[in-house]
N, CA, C and O atoms as CSV, one atom per row, in Angstrom:
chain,resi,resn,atom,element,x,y,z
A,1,UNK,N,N,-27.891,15.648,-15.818
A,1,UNK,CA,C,-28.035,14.510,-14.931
A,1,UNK,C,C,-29.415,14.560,-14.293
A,1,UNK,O,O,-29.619,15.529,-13.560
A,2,UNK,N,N,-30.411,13.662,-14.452
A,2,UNK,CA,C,-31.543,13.496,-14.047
A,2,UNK,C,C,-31.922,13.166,-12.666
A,2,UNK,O,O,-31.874,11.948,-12.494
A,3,UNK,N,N,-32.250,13.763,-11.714
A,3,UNK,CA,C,-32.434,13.732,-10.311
A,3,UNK,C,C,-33.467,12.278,-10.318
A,3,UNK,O,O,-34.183,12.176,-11.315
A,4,UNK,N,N,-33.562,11.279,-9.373
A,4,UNK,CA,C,-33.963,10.318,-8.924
A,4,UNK,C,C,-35.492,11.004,-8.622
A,4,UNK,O,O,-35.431,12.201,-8.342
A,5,UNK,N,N,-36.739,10.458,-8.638
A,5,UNK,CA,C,-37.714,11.115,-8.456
A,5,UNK,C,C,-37.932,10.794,-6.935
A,5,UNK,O,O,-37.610,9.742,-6.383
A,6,UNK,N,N,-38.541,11.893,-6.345
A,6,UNK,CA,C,-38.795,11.744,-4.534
A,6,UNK,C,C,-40.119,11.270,-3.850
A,6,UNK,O,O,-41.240,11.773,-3.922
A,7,UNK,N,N,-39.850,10.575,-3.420
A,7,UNK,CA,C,-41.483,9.107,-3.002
A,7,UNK,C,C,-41.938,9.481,-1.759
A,7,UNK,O,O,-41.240,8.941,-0.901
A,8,UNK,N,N,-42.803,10.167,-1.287
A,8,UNK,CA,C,-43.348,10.843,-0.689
A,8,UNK,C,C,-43.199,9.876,0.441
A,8,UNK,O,O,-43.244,8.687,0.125
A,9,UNK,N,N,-43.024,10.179,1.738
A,9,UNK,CA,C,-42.954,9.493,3.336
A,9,UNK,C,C,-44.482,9.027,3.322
A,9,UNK,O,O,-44.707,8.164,4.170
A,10,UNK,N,N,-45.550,9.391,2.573
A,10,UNK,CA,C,-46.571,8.759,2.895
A,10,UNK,C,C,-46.633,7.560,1.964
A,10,UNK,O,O,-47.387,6.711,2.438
A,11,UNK,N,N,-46.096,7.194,0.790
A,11,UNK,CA,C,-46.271,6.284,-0.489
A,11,UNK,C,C,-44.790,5.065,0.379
A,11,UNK,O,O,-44.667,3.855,0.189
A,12,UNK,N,N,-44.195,5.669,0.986
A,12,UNK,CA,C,-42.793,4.959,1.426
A,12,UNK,C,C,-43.655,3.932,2.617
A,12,UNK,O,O,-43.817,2.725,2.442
A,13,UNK,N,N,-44.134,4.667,3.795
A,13,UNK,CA,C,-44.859,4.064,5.046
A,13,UNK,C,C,-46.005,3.128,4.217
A,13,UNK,O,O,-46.203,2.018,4.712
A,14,UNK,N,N,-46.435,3.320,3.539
A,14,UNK,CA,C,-47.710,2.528,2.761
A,14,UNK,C,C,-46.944,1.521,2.220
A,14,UNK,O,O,-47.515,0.441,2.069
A,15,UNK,N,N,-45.650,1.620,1.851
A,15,UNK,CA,C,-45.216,0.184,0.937
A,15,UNK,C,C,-44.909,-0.727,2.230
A,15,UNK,O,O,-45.165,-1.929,2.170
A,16,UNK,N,N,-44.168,0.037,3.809
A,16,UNK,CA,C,-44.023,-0.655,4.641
A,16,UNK,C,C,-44.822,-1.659,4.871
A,16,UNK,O,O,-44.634,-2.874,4.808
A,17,UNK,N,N,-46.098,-0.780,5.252
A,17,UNK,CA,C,-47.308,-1.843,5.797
A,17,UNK,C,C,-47.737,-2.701,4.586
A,17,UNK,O,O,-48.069,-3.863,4.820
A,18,UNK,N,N,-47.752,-2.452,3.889
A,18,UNK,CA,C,-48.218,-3.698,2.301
A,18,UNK,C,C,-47.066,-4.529,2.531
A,18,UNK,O,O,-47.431,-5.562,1.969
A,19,UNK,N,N,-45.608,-4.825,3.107
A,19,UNK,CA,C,-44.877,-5.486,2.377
A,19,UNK,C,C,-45.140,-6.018,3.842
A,19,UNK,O,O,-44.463,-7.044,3.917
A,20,UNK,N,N,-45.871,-5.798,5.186
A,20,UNK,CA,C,-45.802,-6.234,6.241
A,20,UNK,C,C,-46.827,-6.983,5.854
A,20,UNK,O,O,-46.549,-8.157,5.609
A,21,UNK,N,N,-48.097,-6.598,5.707
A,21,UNK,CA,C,-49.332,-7.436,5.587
A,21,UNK,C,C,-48.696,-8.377,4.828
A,21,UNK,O,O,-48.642,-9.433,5.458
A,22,UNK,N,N,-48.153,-8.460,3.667
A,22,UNK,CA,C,-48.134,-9.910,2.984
A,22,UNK,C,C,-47.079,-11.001,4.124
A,22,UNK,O,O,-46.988,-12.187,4.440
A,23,UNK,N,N,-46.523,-9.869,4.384
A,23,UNK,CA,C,-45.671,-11.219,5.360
A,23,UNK,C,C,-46.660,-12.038,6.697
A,23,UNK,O,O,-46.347,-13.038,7.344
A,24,UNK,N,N,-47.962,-11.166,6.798
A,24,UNK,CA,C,-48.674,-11.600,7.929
A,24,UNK,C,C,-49.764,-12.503,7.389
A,24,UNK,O,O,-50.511,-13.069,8.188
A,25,UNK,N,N,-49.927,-12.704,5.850
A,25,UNK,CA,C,-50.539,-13.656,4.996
A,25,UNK,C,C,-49.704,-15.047,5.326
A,25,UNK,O,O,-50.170,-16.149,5.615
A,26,UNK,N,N,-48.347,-14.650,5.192
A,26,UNK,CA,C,-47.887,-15.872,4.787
A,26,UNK,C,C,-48.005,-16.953,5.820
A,26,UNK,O,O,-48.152,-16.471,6.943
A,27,UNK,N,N,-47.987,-18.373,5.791
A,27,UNK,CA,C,-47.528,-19.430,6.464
A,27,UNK,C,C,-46.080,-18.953,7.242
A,27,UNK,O,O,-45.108,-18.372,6.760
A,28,UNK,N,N,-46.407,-19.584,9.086
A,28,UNK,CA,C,-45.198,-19.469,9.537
A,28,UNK,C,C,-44.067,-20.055,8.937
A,28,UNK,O,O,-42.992,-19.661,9.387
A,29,UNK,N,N,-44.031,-20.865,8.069
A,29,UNK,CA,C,-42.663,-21.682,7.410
A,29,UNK,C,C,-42.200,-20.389,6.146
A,29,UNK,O,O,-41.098,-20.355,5.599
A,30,UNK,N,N,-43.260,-19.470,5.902
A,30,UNK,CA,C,-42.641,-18.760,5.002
A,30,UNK,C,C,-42.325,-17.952,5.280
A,30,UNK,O,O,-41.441,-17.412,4.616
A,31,UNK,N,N,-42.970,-17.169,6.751
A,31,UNK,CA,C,-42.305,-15.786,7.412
A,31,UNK,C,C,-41.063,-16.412,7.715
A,31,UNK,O,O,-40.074,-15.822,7.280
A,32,UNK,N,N,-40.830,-17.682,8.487
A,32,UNK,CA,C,-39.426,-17.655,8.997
A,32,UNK,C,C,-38.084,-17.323,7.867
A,32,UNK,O,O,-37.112,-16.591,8.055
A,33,UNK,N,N,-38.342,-17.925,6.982
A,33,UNK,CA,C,-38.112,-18.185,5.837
A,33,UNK,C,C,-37.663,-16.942,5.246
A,33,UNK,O,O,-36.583,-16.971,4.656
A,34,UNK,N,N,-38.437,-15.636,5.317
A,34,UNK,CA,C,-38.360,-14.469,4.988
A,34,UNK,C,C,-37.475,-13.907,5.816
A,34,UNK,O,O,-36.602,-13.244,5.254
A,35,UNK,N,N,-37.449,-13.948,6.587
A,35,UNK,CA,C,-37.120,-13.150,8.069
A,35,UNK,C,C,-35.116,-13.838,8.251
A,35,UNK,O,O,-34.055,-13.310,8.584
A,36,UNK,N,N,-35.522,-15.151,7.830
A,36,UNK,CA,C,-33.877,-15.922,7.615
A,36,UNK,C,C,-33.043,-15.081,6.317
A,36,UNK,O,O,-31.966,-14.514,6.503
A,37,UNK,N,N,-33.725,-15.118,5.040
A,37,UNK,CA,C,-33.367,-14.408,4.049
A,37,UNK,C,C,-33.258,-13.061,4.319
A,37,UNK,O,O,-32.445,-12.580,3.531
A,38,UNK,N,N,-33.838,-11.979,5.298
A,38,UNK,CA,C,-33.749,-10.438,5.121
A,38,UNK,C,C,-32.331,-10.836,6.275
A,38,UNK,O,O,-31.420,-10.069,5.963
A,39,UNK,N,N,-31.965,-11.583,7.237
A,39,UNK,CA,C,-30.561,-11.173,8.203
A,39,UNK,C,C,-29.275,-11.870,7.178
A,39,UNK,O,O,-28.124,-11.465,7.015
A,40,UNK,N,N,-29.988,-13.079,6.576
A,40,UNK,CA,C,-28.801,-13.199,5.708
A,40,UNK,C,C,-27.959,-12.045,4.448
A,40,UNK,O,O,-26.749,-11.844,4.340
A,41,UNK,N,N,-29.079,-11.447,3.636
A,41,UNK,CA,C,-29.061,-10.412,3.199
A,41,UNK,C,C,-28.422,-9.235,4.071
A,41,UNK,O,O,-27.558,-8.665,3.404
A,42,UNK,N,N,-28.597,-8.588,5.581
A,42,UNK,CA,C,-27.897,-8.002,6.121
A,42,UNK,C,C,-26.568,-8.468,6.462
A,42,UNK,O,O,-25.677,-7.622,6.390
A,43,UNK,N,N,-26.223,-9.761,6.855
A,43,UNK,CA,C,-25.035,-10.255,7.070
A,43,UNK,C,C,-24.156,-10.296,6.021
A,43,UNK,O,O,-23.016,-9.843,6.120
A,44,UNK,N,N,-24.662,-10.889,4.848
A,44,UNK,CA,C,-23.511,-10.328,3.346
A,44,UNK,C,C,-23.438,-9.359,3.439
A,44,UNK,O,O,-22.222,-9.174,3.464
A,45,UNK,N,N,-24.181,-7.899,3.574
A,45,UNK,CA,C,-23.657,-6.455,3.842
A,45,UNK,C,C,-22.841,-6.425,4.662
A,45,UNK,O,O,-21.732,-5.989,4.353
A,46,UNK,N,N,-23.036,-6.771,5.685
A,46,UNK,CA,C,-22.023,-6.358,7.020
A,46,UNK,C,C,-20.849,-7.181,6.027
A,46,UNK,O,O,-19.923,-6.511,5.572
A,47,UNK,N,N,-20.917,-8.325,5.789
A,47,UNK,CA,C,-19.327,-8.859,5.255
A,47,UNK,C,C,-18.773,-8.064,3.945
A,47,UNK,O,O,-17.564,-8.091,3.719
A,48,UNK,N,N,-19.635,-7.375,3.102
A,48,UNK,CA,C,-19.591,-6.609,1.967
A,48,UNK,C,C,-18.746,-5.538,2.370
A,48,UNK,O,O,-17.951,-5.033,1.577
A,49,UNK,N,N,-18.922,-4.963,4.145
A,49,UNK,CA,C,-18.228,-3.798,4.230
A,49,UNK,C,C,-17.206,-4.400,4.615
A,49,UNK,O,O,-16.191,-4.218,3.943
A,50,UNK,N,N,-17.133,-5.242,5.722
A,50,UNK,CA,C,-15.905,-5.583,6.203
A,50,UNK,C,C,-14.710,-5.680,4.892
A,50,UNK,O,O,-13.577,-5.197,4.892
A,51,UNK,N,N,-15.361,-6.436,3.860
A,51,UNK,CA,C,-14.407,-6.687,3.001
A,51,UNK,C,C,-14.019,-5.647,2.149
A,51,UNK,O,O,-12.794,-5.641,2.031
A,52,UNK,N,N,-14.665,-4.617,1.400
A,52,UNK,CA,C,-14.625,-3.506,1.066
A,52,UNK,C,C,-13.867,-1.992,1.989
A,52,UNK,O,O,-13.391,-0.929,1.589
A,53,UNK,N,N,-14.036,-2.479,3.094
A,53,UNK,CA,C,-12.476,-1.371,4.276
A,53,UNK,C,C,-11.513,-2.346,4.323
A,53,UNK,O,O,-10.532,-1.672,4.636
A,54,UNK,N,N,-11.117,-3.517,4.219
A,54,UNK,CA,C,-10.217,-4.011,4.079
A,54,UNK,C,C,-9.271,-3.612,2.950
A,54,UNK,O,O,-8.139,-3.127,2.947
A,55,UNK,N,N,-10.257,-4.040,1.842
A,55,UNK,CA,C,-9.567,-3.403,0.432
A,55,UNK,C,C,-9.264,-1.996,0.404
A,55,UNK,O,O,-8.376,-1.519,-0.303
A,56,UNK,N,N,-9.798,-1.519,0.959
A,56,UNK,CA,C,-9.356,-0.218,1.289
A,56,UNK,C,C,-8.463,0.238,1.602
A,56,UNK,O,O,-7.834,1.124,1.024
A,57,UNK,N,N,-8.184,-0.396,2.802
A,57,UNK,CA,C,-7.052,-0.151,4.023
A,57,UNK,C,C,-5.540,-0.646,3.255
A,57,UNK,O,O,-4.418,-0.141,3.240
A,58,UNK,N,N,-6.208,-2.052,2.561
A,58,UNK,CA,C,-4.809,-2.375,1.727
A,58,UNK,C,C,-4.099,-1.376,0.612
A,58,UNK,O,O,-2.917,-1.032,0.644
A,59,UNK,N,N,-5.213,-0.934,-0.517
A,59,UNK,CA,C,-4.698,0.479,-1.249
A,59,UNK,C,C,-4.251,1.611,-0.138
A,59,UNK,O,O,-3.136,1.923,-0.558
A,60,UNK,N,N,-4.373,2.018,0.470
A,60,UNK,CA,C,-3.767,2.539,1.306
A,60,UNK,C,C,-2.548,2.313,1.238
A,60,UNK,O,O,-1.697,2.882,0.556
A,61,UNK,N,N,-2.400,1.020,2.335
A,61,UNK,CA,C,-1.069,0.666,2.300
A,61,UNK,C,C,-0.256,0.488,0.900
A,61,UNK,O,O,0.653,1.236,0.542
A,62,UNK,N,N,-0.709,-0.555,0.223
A,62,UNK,CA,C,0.071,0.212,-0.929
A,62,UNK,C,C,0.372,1.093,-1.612
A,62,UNK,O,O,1.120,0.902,-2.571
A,63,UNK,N,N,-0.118,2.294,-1.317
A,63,UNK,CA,C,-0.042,3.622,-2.098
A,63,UNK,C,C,1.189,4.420,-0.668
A,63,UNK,O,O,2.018,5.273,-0.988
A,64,UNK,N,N,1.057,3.970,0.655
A,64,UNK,CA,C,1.956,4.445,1.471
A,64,UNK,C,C,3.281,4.076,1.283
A,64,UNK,O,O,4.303,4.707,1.551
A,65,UNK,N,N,3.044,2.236,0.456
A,65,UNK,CA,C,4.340,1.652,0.408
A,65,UNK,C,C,5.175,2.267,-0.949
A,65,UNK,O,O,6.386,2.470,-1.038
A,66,UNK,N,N,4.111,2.496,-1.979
A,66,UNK,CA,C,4.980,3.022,-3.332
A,66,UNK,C,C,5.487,4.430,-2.575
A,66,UNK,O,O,6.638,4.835,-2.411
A,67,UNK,N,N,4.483,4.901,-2.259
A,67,UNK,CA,C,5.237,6.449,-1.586
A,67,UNK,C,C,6.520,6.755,-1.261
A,67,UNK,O,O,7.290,7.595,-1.729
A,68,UNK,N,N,6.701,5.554,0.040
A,68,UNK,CA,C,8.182,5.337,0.307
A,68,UNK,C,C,9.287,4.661,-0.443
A,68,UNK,O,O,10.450,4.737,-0.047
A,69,UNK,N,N,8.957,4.022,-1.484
A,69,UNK,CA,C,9.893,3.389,-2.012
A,69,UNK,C,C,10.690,4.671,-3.225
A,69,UNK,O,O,11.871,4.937,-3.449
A,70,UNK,N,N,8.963,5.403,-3.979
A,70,UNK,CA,C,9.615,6.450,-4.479
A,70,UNK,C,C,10.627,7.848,-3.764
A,70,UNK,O,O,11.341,8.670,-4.338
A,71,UNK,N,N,10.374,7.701,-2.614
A,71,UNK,CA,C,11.058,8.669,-1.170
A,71,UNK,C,C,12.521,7.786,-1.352
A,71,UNK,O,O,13.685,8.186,-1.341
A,72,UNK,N,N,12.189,6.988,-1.452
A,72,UNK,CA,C,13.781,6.024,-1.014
A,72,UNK,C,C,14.963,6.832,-2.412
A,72,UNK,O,O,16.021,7.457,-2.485
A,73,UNK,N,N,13.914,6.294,-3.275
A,73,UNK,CA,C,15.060,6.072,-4.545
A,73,UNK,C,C,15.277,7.762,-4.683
A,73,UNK,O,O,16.438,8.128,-4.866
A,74,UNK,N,N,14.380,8.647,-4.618
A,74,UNK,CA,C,15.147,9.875,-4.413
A,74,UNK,C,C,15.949,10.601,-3.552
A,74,UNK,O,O,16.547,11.653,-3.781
A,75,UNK,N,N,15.902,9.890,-2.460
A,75,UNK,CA,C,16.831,10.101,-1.363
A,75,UNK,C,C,18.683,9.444,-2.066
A,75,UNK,O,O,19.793,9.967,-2.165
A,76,UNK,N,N,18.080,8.048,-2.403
A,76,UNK,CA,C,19.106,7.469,-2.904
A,76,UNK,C,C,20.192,8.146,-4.276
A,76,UNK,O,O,21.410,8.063,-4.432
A,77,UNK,N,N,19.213,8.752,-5.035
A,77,UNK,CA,C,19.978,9.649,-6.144
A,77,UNK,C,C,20.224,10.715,-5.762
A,77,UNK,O,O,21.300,11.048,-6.258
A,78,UNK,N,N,19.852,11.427,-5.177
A,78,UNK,CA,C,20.369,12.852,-3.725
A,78,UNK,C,C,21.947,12.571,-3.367
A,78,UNK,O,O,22.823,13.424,-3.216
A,79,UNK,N,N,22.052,11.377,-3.287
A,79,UNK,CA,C,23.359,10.843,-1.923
A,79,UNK,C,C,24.224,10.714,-2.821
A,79,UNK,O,O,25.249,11.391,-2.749
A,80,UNK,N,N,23.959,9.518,-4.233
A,80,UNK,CA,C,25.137,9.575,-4.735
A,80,UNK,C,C,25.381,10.553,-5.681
A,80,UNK,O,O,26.266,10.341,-6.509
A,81,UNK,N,N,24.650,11.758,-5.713
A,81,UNK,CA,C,25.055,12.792,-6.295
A,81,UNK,C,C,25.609,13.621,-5.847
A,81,UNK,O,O,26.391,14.402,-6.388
A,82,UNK,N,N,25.210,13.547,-4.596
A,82,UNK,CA,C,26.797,14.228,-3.180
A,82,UNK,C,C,27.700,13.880,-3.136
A,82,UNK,O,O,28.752,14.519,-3.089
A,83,UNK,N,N,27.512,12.592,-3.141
A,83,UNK,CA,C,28.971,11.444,-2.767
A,83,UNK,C,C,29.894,11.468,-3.893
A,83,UNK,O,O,31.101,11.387,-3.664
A,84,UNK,N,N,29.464,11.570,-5.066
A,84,UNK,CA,C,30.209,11.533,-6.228
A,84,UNK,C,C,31.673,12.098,-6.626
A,84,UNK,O,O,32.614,11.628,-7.265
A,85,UNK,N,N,31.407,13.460,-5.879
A,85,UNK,CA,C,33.169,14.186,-5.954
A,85,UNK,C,C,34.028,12.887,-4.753
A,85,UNK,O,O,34.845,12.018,-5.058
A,86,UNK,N,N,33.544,13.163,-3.613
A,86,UNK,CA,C,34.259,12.163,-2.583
A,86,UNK,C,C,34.812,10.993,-3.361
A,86,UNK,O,O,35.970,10.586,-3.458
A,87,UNK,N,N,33.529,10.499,-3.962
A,87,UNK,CA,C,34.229,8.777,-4.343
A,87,UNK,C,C,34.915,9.344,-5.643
A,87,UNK,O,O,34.909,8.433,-6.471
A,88,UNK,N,N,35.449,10.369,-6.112
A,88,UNK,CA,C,36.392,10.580,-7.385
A,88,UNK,C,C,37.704,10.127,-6.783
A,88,UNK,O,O,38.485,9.212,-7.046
A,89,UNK,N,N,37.654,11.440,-5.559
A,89,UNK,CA,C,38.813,11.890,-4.334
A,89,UNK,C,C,39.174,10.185,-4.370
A,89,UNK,O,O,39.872,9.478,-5.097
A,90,UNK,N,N,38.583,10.023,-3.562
A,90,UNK,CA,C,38.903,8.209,-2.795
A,90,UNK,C,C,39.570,7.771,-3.534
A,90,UNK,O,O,40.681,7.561,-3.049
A,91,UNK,N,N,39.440,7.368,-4.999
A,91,UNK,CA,C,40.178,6.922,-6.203
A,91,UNK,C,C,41.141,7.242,-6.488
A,91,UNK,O,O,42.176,6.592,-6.630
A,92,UNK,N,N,40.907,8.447,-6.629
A,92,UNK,CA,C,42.478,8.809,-6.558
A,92,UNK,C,C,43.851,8.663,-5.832
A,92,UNK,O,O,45.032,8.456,-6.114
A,93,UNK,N,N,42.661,8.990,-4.204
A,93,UNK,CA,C,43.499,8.472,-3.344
A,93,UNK,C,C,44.018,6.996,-2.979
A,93,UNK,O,O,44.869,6.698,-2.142
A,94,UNK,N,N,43.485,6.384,-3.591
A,94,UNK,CA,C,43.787,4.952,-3.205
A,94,UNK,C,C,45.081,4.735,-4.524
A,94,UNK,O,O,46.197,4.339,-4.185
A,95,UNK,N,N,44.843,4.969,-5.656
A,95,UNK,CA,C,45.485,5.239,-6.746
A,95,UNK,C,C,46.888,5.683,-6.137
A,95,UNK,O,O,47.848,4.913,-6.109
A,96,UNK,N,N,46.923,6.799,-5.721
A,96,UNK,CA,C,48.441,7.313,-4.968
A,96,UNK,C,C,48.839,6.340,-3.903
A,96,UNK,O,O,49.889,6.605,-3.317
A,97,UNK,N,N,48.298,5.440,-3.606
A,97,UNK,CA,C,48.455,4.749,-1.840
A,97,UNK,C,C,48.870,3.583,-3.005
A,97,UNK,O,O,49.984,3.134,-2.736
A,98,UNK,N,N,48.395,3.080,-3.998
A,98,UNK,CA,C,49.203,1.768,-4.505
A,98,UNK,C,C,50.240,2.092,-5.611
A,98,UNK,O,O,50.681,1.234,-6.376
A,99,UNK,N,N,50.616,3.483,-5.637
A,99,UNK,CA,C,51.760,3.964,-6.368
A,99,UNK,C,C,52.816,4.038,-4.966
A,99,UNK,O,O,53.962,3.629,-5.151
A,100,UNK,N,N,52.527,4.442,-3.868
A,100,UNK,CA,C,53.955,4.770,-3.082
A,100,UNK,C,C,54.210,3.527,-2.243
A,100,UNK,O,O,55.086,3.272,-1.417
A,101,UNK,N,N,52.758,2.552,-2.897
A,101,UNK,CA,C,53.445,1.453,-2.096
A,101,UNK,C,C,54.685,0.134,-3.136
A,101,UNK,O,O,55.550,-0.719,-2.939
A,102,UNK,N,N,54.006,0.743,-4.118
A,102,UNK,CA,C,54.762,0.013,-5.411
A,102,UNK,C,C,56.358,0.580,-5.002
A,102,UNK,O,O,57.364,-0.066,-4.710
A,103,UNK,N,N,56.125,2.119,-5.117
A,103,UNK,CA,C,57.815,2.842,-5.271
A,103,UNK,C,C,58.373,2.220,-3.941
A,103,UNK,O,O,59.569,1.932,-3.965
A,104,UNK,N,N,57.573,1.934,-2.612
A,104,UNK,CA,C,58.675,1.508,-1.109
A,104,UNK,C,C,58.605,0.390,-1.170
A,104,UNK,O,O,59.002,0.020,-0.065
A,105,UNK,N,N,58.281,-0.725,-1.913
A,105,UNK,CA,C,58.547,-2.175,-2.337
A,105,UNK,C,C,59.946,-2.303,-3.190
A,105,UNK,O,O,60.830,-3.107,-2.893
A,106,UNK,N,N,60.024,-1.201,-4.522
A,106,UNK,CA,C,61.288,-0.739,-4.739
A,106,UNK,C,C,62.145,-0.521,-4.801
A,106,UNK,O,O,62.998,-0.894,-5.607
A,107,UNK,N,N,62.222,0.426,-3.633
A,107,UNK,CA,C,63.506,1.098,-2.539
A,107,UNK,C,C,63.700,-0.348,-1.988
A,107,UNK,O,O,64.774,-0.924,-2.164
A,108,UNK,N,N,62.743,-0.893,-1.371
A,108,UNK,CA,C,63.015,-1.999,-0.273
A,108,UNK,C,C,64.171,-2.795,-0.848
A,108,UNK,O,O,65.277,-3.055,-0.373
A,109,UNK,N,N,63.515,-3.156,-2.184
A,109,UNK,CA,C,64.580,-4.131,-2.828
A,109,UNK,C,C,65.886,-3.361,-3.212
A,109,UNK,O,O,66.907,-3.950,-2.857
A,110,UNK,N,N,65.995,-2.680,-3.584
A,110,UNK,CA,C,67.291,-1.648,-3.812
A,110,UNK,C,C,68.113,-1.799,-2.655
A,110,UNK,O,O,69.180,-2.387,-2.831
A,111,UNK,N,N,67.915,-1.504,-1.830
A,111,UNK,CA,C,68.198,-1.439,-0.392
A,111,UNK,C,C,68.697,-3.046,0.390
A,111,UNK,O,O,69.614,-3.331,1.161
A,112,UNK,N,N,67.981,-3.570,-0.026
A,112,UNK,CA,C,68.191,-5.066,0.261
A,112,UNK,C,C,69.476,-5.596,-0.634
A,112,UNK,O,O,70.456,-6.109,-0.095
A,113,UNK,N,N,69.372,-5.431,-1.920
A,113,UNK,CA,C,70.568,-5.351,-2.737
A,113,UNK,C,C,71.908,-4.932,-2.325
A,113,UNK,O,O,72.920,-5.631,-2.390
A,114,UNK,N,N,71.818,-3.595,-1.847
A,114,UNK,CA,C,72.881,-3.322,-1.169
A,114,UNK,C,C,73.501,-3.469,-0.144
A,114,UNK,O,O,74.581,-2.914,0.058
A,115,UNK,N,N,72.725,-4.511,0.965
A,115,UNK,CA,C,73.277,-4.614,2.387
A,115,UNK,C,C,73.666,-6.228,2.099
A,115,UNK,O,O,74.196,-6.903,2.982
């Protein structure tokens, strides 16, 4: 990887003042002109960042939101892999609860028969 070559603080200050002098050539309609174009140029930056931490902030959030959703669904397969004997039980039990209610519907009538 090729290092960027390094421009000496004296060749840097020298382009300053050259890029100043021409602006002190120019007609006031063209300094303004210049001077309108270099804040507009800063103001798309400033909006460049604003918009660029935004996008940011949003991956974020979406990477917080998949986070939790993948948190969810393993929480969620955790539970009903606990729950699973219980809800056998339950079945069963409900299973026996509409067998003894069948057999005392039964009797009832048996019983009714006979009185």
């Amino acid at each position: 990887m090729k290092k960027a070559p390094v421009i000496p603080a004296a060749k840097t200050a020298l382009a300053v003042k050259a890029g100043k002098a021409v602006l002190e050539q120019l007609p006031a309609d063209r300094k303004k002109l210049r001077l309108a174009a270099a804040l507009l140029e800063k103001e798309n930056l400033r909006r460049l960042g604003v918009t660029v931490a935004a996008g940011a902030a949003a991956l974020g959030l979406v990477g917080t939101a998949m986070q939790a959703g993948l948190t969810r669904a393993a929480l969620r397969r955790e539970l009903k892999r606990q729950l699973a004997p219980l809800n056998r039980r339950l079945e069963e039990l409900e299973d026996q609860n509409r067998e003894l209610q069948r057999q005392n519907e039964q009797l009832r009538r048996e019983l009714k028969g006979r009185g």
